[in-house]
C-alpha positions as CSV (number, residue, x, y, z in Angstrom):
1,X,62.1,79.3,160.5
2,X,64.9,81.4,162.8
3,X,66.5,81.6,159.6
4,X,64.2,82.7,157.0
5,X,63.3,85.8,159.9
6,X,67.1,86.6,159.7
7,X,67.0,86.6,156.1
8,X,64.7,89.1,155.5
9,X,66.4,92.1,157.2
10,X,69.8,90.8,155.6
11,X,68.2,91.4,152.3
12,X,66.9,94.5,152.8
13,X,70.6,95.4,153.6
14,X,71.7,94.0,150.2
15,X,69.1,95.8,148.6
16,X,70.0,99.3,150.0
17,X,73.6,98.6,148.7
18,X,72.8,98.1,145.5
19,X,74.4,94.9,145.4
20,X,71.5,92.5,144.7
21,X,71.2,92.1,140.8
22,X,67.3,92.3,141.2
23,X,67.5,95.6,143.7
24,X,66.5,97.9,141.3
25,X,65.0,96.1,138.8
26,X,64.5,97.7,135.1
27,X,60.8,98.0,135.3
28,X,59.7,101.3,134.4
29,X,60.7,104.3,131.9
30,X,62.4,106.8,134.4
31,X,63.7,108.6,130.8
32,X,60.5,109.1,128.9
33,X,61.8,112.1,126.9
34,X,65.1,109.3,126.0
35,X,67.0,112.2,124.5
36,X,65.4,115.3,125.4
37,X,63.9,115.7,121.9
38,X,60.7,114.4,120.2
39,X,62.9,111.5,119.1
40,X,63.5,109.6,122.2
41,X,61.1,107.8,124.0
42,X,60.9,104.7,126.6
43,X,59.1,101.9,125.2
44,X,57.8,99.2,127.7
45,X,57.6,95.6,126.5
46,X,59.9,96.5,123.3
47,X,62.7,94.7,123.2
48,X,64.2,92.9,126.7
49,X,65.5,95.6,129.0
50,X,62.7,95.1,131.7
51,X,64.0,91.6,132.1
52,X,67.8,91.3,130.9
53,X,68.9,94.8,132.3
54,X,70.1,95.1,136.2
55,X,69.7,98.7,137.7
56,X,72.5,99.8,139.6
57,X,72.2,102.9,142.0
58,X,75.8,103.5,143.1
59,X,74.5,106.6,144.8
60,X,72.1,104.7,147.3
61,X,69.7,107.6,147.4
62,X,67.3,105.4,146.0
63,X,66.3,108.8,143.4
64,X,67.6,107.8,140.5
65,X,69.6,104.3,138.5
66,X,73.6,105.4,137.5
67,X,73.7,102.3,135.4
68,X,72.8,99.1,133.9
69,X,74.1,95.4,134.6
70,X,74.2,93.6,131.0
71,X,74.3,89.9,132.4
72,X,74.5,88.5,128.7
73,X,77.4,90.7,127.7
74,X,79.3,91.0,131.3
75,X,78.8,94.7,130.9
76,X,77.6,97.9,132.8
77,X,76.7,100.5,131.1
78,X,76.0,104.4,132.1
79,X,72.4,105.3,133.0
80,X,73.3,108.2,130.9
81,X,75.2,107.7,127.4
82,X,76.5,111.3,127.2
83,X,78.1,111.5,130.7
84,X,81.2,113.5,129.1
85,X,79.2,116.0,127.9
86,X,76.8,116.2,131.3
87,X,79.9,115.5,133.5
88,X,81.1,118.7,131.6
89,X,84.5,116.9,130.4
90,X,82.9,118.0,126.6
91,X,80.7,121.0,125.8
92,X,79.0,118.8,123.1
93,X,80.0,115.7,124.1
94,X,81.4,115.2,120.1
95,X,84.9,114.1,120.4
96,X,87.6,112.4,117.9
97,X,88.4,108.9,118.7
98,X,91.4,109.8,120.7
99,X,90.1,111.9,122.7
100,X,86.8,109.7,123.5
101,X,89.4,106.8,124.5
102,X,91.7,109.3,126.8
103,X,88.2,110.6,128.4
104,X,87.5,107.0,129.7
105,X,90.8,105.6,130.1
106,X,90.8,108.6,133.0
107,X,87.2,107.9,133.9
108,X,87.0,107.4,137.4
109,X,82.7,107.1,139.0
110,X,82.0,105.9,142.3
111,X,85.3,104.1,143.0
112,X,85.4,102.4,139.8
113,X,87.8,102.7,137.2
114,X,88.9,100.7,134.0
115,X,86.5,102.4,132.1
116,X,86.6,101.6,128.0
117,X,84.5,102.4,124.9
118,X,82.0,99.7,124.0
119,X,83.8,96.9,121.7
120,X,83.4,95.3,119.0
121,X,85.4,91.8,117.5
122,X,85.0,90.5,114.1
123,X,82.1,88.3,113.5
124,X,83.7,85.6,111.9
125,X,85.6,85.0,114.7
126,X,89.1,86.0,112.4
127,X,89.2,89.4,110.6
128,X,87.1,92.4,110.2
129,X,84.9,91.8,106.8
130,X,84.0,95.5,104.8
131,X,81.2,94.5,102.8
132,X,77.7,95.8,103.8
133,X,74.8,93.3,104.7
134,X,71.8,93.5,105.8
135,X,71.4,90.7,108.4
136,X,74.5,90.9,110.3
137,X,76.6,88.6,108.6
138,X,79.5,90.9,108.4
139,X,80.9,93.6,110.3
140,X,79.6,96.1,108.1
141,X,76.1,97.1,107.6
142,X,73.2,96.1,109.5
143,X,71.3,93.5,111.7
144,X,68.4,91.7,112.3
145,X,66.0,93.0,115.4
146,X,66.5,90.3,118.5
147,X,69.8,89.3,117.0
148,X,72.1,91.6,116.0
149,X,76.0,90.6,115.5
150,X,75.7,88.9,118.8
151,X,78.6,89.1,121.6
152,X,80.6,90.7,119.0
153,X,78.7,94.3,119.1
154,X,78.3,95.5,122.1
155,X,76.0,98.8,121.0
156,X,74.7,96.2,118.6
157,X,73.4,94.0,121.2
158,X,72.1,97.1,123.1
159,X,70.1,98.7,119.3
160,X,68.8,95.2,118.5
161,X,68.2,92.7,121.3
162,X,68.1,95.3,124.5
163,X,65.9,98.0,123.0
164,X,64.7,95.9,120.2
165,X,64.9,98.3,117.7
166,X,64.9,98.1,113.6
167,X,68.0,98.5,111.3
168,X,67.8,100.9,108.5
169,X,67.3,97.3,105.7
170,X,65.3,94.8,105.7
171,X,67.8,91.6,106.7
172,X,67.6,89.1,104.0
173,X,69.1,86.2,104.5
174,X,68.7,85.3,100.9
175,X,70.3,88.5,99.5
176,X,72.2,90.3,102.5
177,X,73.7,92.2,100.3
178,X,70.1,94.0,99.4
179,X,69.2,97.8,100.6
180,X,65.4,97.9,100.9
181,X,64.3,100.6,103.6
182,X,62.8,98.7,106.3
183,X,59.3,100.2,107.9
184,X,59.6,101.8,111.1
185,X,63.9,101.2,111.1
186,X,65.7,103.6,113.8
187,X,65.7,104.7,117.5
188,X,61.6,104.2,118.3
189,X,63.0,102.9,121.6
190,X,65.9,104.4,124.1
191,X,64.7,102.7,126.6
192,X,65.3,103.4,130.5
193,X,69.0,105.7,129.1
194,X,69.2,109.3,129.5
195,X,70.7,111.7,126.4
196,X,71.2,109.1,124.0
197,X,71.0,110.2,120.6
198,X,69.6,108.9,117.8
199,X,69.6,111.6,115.4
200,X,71.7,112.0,112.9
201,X,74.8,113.2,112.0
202,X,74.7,113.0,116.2
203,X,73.9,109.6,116.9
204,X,77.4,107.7,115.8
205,X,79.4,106.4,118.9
206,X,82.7,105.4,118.6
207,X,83.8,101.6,119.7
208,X,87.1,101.0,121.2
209,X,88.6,99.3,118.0
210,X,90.7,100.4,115.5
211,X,90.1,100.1,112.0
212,X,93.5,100.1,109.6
213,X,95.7,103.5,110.9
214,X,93.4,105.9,110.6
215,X,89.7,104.6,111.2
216,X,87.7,103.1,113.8
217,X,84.8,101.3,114.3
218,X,81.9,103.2,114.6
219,X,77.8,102.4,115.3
220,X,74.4,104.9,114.4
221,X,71.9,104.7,117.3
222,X,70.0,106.8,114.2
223,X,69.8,103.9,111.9
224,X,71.6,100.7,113.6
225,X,74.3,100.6,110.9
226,X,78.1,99.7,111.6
227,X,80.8,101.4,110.2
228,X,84.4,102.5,109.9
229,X,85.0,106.2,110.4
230,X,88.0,108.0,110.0
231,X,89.5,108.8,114.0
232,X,89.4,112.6,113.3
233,X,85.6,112.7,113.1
234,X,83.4,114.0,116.0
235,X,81.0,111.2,117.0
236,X,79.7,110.6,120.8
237,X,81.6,108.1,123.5
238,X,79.2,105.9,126.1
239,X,81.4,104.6,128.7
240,X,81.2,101.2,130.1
241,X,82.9,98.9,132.5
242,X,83.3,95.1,132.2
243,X,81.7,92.9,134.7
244,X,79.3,94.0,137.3
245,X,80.8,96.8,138.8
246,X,79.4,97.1,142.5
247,X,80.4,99.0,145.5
248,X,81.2,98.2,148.5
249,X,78.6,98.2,151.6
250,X,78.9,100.9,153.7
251,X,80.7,100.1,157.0
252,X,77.8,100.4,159.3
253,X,75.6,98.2,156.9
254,X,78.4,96.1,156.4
255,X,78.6,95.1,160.2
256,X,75.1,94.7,160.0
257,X,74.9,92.3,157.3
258,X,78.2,90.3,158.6
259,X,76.2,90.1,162.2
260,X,72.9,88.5,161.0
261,X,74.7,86.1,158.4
262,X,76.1,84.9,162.1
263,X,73.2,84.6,163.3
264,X,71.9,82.4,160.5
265,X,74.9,79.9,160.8
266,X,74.1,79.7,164.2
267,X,70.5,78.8,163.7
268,X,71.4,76.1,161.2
269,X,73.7,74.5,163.5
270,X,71.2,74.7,166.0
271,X,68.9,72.7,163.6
């Protein structure tokens, strides 16, 4: 009983630190206007970002979420997607490929570092494949809503399975070669982001893989496809980190938390 008493205080600690995964918890729509135009909106219950998405509020002012813990994926992503345009790195945040990759190779928020573009690896498992489907069965093209290419699309896993959103074709498992529009395909939901764009030309974001020597891999928050673009073109860069990247508790919290886990040992060995 001591120890359940200690407990509580210890995990209000946690929480302050924003190192509990459940601390801030993606429950709300703190983004409404998603993009700051009529095309962006938070959608609750589309998609599972309420449940699969960790907040993270590096800041501890307890105003506003920095990022997003991706459990599935390993994978925390920015609270806002055009942080090099905000961050005033970019005036329009549209940048060629090399320049999108030196921006978050020298990326450096709230003691964290090792910054990269979003990835992508083949979905066979071997090589790249070019030809367009419509269900996600090659690199190129488009997905199915829930699904998308899996692990192997990062932004893909975000459009699809986080936000729950439509591709541009109806997948067809049949005929996954097939282009028939699909109702209601496209960015209906952003989700709990700030400024990420889904219209187009403005929606493409660069991944961090090369495509041949002169393209790269490339994915449309305006219509879910995945393409190869040629490095010179302007597209937007949303930087994420691998893993769960927490800070460190503030000293006096620290103490704090180090002194009652003491005092729960002690109360165990007591019983």
């Amino acid at each position: 009983m001591n120890g359940m008493r200690v407990m509580a205080p210890l995990a209000a600690v946690l929480l302050l630190s924003g190192v509990s995964g459940a601390a801030l918890a993606a429950l709300s729509c703190p983004f409404a206007d998603g993009n700051g135009s009529a095309t962006g909106a938070c959608i609750a219950g589309q998609g599972s970002w309420q449940t699969s998405l960790q907040a993270r509020d590096w800041s501890g002012n307890g105003v506003g979420v920095d990022a997003y813990y991706d459990p599935f994926l390993n994978l925390t992503w920015l609270a806002d997607v055009d942080w090099a345009r905000t961050s005033g790195f970019d005036t329009d945040g549209l940048m060629t490929w090399s320049r999108a990759n030196a921006w978050v190779r020298d990326l450096t928020l709230f003691g964290g570092s090792d910054w990269r573009l979003p990835t992508v690896t083949p979905v066979n498992g071997v090589s790249f494949t070019t030809t367009r489907s419509n269900n996600g069965s090659s690199d190129r093209g488009t997905a199915k809503t829930g699904q998308g290419w899996g692990e192997h699309n990062e932004m893909g896993y975000m459009y699809y399975v986080h936000l729950g959103n439509k591709g541009f074709w109806v997948p067809d498992d049949a005929n996954p070669s097939s282009q028939v529009e699909q109702s209601g395909w496209g960015s209906a939901n952003t989700g709990p982001f700030s400024n990420l764009f889904s219209d187009t030309p403005f929606g493409w974001y660069w991944s961090d893989r090369e495509f041949g020597s002169s393209e790269a891999w490339s994915f449309s928050f305006h219509s879910g496809g995945h393409l190869e673009h040629n490095q010179i073109r302007s597209s937007r860069a949303w930087a994420v980190h691998s893993g769960d990247l927490l800070i460190p508790l503030p000293g006096a919290l620290w103490l704090m938390g180090s002194a009652l886990v003491g005092v729960v040992a002690g109360a165990r060995r007591r019983r």
